[in-house]
gemmi code that builds the backbone of each chain (N, CA, C; Angstrom):
import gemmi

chains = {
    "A": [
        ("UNK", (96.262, -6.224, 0.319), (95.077, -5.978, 1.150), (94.642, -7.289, 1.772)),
        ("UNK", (94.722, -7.578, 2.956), (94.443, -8.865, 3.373), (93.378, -8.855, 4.231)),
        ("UNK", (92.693, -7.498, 5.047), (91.563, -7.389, 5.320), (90.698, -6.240, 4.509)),
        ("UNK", (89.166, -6.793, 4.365), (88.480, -5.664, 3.100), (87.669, -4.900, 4.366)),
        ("UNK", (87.481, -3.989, 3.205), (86.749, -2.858, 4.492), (85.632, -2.606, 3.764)),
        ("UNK", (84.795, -3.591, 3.537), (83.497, -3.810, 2.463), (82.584, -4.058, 3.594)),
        ("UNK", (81.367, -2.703, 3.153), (80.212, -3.744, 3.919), (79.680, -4.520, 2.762)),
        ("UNK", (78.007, -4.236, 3.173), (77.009, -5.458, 2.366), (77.265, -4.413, 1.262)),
        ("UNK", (76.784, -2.947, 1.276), (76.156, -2.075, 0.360), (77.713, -2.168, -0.693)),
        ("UNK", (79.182, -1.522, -0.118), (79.879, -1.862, -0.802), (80.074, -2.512, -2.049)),
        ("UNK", (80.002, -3.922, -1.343), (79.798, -5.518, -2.055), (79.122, -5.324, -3.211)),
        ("UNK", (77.598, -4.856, -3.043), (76.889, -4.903, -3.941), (77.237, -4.071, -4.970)),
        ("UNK", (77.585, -2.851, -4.414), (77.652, -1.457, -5.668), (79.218, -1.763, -6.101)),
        ("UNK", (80.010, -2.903, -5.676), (81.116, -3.069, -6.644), (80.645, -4.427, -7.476)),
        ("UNK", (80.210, -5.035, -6.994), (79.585, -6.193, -8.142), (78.926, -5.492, -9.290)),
        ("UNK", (78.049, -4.702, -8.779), (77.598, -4.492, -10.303), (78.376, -3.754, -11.249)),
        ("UNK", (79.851, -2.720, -10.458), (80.629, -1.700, -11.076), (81.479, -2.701, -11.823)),
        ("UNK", (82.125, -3.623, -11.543), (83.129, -4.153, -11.855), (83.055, -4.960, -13.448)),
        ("UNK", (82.055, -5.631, -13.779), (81.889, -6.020, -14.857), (82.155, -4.872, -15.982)),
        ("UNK", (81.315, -3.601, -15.908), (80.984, -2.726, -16.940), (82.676, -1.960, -17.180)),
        ("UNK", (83.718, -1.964, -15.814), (84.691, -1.302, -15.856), (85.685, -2.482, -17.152)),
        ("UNK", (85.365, -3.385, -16.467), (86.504, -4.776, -17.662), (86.136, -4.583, -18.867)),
        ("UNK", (84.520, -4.281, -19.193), (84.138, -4.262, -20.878), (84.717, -3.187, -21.507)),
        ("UNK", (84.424, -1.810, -20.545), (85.446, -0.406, -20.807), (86.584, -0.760, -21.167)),
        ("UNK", (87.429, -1.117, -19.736), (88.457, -1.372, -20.359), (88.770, -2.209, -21.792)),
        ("UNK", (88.364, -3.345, -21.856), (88.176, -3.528, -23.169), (88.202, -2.663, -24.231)),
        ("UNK", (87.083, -2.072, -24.365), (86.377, -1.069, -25.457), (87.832, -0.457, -25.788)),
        ("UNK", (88.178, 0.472, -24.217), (89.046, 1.333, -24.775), (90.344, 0.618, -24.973)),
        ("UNK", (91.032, -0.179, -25.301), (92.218, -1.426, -25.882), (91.379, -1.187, -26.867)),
        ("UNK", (90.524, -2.078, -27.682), (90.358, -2.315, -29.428), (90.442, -1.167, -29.559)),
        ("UNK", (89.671, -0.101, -29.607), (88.959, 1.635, -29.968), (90.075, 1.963, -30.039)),
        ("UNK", (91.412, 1.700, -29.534), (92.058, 2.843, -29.439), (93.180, 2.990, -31.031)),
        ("UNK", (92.202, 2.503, -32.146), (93.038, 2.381, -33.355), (92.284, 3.599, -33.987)),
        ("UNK", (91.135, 3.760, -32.862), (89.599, 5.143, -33.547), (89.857, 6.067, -33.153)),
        ("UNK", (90.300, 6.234, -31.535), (90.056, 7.077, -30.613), (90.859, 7.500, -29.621)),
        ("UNK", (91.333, 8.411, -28.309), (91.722, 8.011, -27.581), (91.461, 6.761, -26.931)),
        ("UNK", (93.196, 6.112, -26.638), (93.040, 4.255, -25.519), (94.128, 4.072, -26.033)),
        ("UNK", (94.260, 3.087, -25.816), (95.558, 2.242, -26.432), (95.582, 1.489, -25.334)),
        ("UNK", (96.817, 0.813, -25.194), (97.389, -0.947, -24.337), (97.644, 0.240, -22.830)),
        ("UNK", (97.909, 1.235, -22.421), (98.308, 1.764, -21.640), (96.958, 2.330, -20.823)),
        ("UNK", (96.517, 2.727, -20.993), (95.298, 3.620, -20.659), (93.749, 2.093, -20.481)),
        ("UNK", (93.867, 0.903, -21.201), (93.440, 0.011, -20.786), (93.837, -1.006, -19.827)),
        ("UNK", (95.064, -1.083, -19.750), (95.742, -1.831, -18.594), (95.564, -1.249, -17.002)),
        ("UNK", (95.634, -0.016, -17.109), (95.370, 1.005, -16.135), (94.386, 0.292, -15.284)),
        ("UNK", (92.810, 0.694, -16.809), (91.550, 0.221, -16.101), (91.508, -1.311, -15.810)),
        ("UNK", (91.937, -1.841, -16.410), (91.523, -3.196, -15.548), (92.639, -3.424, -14.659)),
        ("UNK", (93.468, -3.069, -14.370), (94.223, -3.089, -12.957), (93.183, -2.475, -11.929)),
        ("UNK", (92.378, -1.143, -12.235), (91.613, -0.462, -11.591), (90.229, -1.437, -10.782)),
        ("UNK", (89.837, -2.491, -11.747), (89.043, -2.975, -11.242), (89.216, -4.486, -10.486)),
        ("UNK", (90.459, -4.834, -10.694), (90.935, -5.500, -9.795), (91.296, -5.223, -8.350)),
        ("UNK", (91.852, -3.857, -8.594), (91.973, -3.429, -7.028), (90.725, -3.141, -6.591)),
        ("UNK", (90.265, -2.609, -7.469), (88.250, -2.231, -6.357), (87.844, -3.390, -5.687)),
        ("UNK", (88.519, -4.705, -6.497), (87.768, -6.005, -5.993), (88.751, -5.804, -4.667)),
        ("UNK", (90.100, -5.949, -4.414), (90.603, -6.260, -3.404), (90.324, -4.854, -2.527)),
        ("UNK", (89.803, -3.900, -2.740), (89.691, -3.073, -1.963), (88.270, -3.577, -0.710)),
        ("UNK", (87.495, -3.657, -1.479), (86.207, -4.058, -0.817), (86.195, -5.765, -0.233)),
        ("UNK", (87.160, -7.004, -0.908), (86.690, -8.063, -0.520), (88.155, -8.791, 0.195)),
        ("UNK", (88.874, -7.710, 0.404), (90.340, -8.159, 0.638), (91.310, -9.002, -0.178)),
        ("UNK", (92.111, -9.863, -0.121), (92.663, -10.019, -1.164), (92.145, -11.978, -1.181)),
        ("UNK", (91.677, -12.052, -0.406), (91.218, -13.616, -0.940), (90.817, -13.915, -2.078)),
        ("UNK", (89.696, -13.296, -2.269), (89.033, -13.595, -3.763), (89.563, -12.822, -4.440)),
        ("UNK", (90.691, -12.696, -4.800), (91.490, -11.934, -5.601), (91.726, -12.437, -7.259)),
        ("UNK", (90.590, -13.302, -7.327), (90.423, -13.584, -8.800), (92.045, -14.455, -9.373)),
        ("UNK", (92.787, -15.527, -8.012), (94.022, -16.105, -8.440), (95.461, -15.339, -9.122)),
        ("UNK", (95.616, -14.045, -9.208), (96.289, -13.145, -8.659), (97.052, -12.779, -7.745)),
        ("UNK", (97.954, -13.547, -7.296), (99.120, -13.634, -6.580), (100.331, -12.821, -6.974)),
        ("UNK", (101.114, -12.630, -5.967), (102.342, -11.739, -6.100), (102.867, -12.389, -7.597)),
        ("UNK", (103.708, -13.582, -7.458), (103.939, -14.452, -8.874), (103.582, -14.427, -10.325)),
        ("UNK", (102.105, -14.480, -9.945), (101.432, -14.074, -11.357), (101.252, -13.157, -11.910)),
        ("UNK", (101.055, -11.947, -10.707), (101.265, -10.674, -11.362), (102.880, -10.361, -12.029)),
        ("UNK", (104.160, -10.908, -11.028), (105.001, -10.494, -12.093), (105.091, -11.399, -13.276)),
        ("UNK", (104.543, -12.861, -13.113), (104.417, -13.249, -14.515), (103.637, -12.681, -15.894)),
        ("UNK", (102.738, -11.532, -15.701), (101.746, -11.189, -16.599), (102.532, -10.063, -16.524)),
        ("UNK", (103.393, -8.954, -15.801), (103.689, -8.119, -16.558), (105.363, -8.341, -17.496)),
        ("UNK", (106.128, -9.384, -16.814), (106.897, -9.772, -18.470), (106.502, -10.707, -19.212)),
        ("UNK", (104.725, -11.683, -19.259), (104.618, -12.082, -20.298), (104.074, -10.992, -21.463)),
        ("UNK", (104.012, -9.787, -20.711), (103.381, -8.603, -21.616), (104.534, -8.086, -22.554)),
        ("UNK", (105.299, -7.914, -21.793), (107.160, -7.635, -22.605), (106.976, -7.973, -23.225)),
        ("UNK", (107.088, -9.725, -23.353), (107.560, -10.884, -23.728), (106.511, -10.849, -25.146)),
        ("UNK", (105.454, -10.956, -25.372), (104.546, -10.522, -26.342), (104.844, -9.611, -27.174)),
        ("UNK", (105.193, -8.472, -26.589), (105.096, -6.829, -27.289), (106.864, -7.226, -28.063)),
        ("UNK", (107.534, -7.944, -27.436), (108.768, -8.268, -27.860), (108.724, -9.167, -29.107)),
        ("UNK", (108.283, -10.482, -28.603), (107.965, -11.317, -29.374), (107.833, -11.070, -31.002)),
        ("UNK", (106.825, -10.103, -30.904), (106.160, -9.552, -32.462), (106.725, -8.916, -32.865)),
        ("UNK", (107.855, -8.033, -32.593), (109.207, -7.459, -33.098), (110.224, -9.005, -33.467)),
        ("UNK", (110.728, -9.685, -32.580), (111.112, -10.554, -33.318), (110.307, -11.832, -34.450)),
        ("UNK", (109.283, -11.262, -34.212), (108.647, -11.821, -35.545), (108.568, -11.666, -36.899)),
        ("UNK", (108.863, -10.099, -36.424), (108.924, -9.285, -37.618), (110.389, -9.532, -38.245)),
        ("UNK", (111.066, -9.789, -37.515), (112.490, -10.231, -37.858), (112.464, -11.593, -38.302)),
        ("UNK", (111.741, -12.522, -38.240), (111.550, -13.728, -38.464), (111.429, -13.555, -39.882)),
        ("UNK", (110.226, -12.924, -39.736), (109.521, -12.901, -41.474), (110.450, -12.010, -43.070)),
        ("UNK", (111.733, -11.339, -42.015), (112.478, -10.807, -43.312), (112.275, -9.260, -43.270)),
        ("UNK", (111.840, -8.586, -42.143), (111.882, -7.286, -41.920), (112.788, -7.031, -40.867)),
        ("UNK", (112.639, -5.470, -40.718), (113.227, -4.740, -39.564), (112.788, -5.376, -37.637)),
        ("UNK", (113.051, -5.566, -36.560), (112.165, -5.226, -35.690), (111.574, -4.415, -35.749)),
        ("UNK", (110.161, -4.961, -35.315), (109.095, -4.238, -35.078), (108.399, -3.335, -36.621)),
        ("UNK", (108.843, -4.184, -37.794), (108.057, -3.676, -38.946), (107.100, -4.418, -39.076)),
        ("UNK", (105.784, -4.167, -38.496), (104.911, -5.399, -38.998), (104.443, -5.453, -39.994)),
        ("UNK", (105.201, -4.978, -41.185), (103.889, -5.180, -42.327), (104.557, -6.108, -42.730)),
        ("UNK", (105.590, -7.091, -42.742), (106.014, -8.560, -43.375), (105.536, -9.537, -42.218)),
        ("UNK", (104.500, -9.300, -41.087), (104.476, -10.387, -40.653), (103.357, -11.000, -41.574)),
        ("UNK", (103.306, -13.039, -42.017), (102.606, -13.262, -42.737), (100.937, -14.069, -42.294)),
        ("UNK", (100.650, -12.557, -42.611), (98.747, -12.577, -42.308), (98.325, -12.354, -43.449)),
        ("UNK", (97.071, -12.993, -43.659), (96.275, -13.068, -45.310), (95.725, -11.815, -45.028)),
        ("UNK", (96.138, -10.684, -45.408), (95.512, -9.091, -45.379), (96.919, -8.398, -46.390)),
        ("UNK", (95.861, -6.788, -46.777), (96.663, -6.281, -47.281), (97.930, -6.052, -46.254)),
        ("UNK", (98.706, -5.193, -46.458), (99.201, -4.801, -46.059), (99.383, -3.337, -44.597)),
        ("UNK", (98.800, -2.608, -45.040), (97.816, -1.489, -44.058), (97.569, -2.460, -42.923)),
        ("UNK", (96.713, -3.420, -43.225), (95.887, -3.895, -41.929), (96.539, -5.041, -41.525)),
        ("UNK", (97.941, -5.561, -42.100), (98.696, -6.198, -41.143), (99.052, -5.286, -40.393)),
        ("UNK", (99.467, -4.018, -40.629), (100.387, -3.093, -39.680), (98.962, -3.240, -38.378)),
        ("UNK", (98.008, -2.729, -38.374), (96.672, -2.157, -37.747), (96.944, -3.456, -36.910)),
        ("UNK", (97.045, -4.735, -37.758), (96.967, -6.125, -36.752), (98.178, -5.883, -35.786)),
        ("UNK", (99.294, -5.752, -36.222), (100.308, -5.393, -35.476), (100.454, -4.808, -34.331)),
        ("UNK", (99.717, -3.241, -34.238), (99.759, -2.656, -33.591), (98.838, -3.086, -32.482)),
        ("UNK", (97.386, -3.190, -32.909), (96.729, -4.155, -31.861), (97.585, -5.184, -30.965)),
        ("UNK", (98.004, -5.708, -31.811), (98.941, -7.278, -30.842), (99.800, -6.715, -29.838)),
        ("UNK", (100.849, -5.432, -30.721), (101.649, -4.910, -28.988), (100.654, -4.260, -28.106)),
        ("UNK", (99.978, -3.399, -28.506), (98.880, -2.637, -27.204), (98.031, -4.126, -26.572)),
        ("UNK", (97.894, -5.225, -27.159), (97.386, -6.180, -26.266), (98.327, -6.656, -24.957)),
        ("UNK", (99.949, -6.680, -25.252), (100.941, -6.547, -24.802), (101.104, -6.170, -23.847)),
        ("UNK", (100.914, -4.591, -23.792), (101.400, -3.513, -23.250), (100.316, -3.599, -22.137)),
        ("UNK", (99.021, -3.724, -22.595), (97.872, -4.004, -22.025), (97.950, -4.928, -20.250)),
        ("UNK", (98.197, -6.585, -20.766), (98.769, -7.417, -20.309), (99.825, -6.549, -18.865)),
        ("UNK", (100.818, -6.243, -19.574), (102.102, -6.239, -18.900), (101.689, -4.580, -17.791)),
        ("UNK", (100.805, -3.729, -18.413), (100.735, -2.828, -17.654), (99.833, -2.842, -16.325)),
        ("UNK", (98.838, -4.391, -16.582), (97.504, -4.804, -15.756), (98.368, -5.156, -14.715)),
        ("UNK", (99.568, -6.283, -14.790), (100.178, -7.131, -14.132), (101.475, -6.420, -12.908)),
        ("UNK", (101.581, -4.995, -13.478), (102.509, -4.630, -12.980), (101.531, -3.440, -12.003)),
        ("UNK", (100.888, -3.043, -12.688), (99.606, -1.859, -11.324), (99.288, -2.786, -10.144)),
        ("UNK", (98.578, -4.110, -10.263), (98.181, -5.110, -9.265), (99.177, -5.383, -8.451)),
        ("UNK", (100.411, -5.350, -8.587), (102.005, -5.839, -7.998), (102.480, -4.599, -7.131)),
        ("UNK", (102.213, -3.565, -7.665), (102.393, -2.637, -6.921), (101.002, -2.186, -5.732)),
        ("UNK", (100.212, -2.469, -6.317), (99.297, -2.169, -5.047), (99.571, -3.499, -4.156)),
        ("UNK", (99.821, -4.599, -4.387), (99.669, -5.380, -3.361), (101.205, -5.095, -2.240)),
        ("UNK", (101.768, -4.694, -3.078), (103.181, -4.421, -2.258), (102.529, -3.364, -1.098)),
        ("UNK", (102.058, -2.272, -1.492), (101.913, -1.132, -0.784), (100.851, -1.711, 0.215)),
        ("UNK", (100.058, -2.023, -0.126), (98.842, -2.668, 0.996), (98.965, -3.918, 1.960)),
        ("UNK", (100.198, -4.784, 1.355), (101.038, -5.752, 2.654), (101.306, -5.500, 3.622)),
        ("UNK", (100.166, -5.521, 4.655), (100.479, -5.378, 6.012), (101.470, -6.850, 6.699)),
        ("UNK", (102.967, -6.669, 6.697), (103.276, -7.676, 7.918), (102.332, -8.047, 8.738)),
        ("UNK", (101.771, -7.212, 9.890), (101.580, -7.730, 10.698), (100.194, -8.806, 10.907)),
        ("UNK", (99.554, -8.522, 9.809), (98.313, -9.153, 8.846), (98.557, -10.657, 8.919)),
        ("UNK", (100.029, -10.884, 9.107), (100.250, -12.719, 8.530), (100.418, -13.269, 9.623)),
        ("UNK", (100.365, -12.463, 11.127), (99.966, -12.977, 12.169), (101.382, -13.294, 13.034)),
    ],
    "B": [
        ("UNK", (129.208, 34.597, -0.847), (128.446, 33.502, -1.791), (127.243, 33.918, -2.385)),
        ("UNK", (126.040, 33.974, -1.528), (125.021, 34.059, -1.834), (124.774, 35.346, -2.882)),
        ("UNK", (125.411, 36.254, -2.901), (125.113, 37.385, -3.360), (125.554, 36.900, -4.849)),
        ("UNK", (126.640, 35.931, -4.874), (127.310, 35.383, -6.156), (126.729, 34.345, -7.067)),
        ("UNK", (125.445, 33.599, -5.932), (124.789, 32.804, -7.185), (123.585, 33.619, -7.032)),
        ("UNK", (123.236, 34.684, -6.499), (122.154, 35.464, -7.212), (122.641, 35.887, -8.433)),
        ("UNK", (123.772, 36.514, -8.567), (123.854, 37.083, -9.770), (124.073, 35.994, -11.079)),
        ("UNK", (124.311, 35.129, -10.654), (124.791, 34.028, -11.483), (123.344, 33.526, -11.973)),
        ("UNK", (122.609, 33.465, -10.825), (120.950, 33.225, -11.531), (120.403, 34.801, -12.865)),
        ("UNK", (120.839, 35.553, -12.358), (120.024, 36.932, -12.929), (120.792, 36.612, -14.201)),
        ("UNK", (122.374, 36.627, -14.416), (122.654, 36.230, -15.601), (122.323, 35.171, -16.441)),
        ("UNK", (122.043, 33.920, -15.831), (121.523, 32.997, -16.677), (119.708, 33.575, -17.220)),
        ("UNK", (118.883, 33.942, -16.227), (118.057, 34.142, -16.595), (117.760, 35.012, -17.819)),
        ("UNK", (118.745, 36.488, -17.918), (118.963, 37.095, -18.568), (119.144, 36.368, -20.273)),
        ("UNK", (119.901, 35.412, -19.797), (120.694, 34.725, -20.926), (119.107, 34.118, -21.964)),
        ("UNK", (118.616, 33.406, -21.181), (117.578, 32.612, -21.415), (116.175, 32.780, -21.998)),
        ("UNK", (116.076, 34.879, -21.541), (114.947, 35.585, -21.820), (115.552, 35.786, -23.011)),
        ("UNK", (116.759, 36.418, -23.216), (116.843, 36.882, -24.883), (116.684, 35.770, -25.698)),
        ("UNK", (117.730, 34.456, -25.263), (117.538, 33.530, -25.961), (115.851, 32.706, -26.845)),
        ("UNK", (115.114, 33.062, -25.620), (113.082, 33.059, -26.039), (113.188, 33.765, -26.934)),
        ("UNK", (113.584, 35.013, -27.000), (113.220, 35.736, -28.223), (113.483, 35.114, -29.824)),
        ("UNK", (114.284, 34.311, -29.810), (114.178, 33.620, -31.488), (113.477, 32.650, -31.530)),
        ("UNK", (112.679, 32.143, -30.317), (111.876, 30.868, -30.612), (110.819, 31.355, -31.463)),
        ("UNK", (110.556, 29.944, -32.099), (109.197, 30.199, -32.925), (107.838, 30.657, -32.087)),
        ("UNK", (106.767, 31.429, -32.892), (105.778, 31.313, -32.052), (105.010, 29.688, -31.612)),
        ("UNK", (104.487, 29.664, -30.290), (103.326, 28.559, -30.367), (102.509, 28.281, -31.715)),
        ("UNK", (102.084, 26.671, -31.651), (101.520, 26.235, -32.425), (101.873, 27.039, -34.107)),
        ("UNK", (102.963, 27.680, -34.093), (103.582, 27.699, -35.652), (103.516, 26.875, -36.415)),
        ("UNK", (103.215, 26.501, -37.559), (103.311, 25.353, -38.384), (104.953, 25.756, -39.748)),
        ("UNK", (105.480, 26.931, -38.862), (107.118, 27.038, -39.541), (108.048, 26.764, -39.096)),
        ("UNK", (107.349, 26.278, -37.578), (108.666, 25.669, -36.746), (109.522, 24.673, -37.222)),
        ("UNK", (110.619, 24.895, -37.114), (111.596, 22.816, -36.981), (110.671, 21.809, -36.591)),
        ("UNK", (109.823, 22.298, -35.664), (109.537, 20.567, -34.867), (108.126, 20.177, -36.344)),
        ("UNK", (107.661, 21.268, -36.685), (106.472, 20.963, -37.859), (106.768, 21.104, -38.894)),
        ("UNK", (107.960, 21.131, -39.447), (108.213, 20.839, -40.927), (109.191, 20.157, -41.315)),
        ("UNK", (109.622, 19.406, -40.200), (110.415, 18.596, -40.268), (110.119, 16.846, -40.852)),
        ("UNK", (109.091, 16.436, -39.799), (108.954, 15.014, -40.514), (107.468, 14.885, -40.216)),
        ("UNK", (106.950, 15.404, -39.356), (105.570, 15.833, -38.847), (104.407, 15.339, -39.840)),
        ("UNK", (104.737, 16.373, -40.945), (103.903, 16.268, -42.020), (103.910, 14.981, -42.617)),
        ("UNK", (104.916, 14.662, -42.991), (105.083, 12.882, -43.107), (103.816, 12.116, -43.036)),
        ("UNK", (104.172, 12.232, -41.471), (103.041, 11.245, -40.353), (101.650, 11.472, -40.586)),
        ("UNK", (101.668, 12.662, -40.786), (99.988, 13.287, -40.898), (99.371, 12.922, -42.329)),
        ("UNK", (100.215, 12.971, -43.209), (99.444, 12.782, -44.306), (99.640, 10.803, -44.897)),
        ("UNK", (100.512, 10.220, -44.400), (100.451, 9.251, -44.815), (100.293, 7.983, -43.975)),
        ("UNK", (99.796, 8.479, -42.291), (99.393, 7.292, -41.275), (98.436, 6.345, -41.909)),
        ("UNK", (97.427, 6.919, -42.120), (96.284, 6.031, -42.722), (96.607, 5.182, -44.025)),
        ("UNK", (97.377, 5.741, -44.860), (97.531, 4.934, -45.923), (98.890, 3.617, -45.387)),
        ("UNK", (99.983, 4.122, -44.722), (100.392, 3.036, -44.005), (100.075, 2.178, -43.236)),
        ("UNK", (98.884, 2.049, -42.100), (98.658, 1.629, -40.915), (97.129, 1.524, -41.361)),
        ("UNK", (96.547, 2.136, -41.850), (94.957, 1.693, -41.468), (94.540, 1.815, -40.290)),
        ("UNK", (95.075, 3.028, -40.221), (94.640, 3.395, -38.484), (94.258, 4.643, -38.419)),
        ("UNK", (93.007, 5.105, -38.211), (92.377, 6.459, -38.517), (93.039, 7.273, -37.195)),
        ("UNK", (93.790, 7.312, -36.226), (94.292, 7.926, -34.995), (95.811, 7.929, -34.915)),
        ("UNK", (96.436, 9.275, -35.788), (97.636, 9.112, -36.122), (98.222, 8.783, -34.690)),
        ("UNK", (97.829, 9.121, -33.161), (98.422, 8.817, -32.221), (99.042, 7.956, -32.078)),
        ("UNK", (97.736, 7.080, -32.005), (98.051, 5.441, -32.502), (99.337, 5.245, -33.070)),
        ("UNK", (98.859, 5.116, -34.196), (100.294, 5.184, -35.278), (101.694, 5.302, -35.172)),
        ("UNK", (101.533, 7.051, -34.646), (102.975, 7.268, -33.935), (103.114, 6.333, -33.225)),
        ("UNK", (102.261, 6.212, -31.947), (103.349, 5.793, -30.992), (103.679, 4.373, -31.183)),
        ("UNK", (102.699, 2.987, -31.835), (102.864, 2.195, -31.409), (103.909, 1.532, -32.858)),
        ("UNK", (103.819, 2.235, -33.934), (103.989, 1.773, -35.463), (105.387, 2.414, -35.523)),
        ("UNK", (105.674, 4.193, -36.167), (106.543, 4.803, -36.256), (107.729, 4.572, -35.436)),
        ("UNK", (107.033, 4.767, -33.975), (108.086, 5.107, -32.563), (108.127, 3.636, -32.116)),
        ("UNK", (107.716, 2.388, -32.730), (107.415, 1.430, -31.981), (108.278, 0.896, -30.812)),
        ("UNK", (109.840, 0.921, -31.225), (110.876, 0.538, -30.521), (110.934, 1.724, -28.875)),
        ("UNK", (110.690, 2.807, -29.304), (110.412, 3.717, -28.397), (109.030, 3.334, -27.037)),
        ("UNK", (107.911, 2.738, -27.555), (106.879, 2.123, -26.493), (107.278, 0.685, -26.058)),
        ("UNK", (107.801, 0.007, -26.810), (108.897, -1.536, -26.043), (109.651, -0.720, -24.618)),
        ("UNK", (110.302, 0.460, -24.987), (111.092, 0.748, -23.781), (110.409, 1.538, -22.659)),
        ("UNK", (108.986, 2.097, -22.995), (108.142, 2.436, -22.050), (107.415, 1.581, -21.448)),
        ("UNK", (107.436, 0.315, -21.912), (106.715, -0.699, -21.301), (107.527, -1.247, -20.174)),
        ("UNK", (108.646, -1.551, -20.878), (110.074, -2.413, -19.926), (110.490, -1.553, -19.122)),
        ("UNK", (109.965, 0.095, -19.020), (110.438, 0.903, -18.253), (109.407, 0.672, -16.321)),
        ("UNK", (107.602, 0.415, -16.667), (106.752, 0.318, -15.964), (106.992, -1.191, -15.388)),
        ("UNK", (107.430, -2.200, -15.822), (107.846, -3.290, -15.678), (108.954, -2.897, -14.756)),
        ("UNK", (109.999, -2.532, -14.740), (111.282, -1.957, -14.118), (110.670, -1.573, -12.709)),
        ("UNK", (109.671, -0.541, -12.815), (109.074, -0.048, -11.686), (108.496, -0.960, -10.506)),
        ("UNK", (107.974, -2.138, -11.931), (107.028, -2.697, -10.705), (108.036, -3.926, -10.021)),
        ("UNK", (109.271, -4.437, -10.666), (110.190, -5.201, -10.071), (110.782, -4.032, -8.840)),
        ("UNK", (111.085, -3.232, -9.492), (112.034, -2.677, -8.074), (111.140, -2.154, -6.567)),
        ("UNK", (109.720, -1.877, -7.140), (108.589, -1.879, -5.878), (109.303, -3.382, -5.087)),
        ("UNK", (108.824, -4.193, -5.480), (108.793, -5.794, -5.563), (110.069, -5.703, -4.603)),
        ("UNK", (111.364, -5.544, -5.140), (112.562, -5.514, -4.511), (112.715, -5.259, -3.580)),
        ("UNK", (112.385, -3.712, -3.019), (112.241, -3.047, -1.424), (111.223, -3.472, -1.410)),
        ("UNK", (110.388, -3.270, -1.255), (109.431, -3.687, -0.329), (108.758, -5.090, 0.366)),
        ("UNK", (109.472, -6.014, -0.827), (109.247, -7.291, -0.572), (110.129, -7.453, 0.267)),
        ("UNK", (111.379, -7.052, 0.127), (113.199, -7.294, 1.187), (112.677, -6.583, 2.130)),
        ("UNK", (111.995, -5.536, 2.050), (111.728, -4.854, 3.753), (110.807, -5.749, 4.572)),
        ("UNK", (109.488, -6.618, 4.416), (109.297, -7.334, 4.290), (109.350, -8.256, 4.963)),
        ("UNK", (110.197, -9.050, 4.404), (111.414, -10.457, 4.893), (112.320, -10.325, 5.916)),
        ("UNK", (112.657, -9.169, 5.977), (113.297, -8.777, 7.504), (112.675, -8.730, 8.494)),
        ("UNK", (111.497, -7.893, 8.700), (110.624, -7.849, 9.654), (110.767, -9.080, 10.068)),
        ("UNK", (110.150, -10.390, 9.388), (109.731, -11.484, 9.613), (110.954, -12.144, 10.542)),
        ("UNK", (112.122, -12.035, 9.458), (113.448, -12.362, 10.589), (113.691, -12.257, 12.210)),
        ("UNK", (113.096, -10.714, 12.598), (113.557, -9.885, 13.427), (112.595, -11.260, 14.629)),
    ],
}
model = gemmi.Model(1)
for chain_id, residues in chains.items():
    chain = gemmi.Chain(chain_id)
    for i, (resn, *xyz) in enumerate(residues, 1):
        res = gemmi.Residue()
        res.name, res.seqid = resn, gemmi.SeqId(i, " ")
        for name, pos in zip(("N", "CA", "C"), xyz):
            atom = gemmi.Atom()
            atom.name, atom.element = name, gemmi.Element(name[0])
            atom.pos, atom.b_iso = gemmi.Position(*pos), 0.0
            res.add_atom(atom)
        chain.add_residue(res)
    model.add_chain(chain)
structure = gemmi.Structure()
structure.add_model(model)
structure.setup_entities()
């Protein structure tokens, strides 16, 4: 998106939307060990509110979010969700068994830690890859003059 | 022809309605798919995982190796967007 189609009122009613959508998203990443969410369904939303930003303010203030970085954030998300499988291999288990990775907790709530860490992952890698695709689709050539 | 894969449809269909007839009913709890390992999951997520949302559980604990490849699958997507459309792109610019 390289021109925004934001007026004033826009502007305003996404400033104030945009904060409460990132804490959501949030919420629903931790919660989702309670509730429906998980790393998928939170990555979504904060991809969601990144594009609202570039929808309304074009892609300048795009919060440093470049083509690059977005594909860097969705395989450092892999790369994470991977990682902790070979960690688990580190520590003398299976991939992806987290209950030998070594955290001062029982056991149960290493797994719980575990699972958190890939949905943080998944999270990551799913934010990085929604933003990459909208910017592809909204690249106007003729925009670069 | 045509008259030949109609019938070829009516027979498969045929085939397919009787075949329904030995499925289990919906939401059965005597089916294969629910007494197979199902129960497993249900009764012992929480005491494995500490995770009150067997969903959870399943997907990210049990199936874990299974959501690595749904991830690397959306990743896949967003490189090959990247691919065409970035190469379509770069030509323009050429032209």
């Amino acid at each position: 998106m390289k021109r925004p189609f934001g007026s004033q009122i826009l502007d305003a009613a996404a400033r104030l939307l945009v904060p409460y959508i990132l804490l959501f998203a949030l919420y629903v990443l931790f919660h989702g060990h309670y509730s429906p969410g998980g790393g998928f369904q939170g990555g979504t939303m904060l991809a969601s509110a990144l594009i609202l930003v570039r929808l309304v303010r074009g892609s300048t203030p795009g919060w440093g979010l470049d083509r690059k970085r977005c594909v860097a954030l969705g395989v450092l998300g892999v790369l994470i969700y991977a990682g902790i499988g070979v960690a688990c291999v580190a520590s003398g288990a299976n991939f992806l068994n987290y209950g030998a990775l070594p955290l001062p907790m029982a056991r149960p709530e290493i797994r719980a830690m575990g699972i958190l860490g890939i949905e943080i992952g998944v999270t990551i890698g799913v934010m990085g890859t929604m933003v990459l695709i909208f910017d592809l689709l909204t690249d106007h050539r003729e925009d670069h003059g | 022809m045509r008259v030949l894969s109609f019938i070829a449809v009516l027979f498969m269909g045929g085939v397919l309605f009787y075949a329904a007839q030995d499925l289990p009913p919906v939401g059965s709890d005597k089916s294969p798919a629910a007494t197979h390992i199902s129960p497993d999951y249900v009764e012992n997520s929480l005491a494995d995982a500490a995770t009150p949302n067997i969903v959870t559980t399943v997907l990210a604990d049990y199936r874990g190796f299974d959501t690595l490849g749904e991830t690397s699958v959306i990743l896949t997507a967003g490189l090959a967007c990247l691919i065409i459309l970035g190469a379509a792109g770069r030509k323009e610019d050429e032209e």
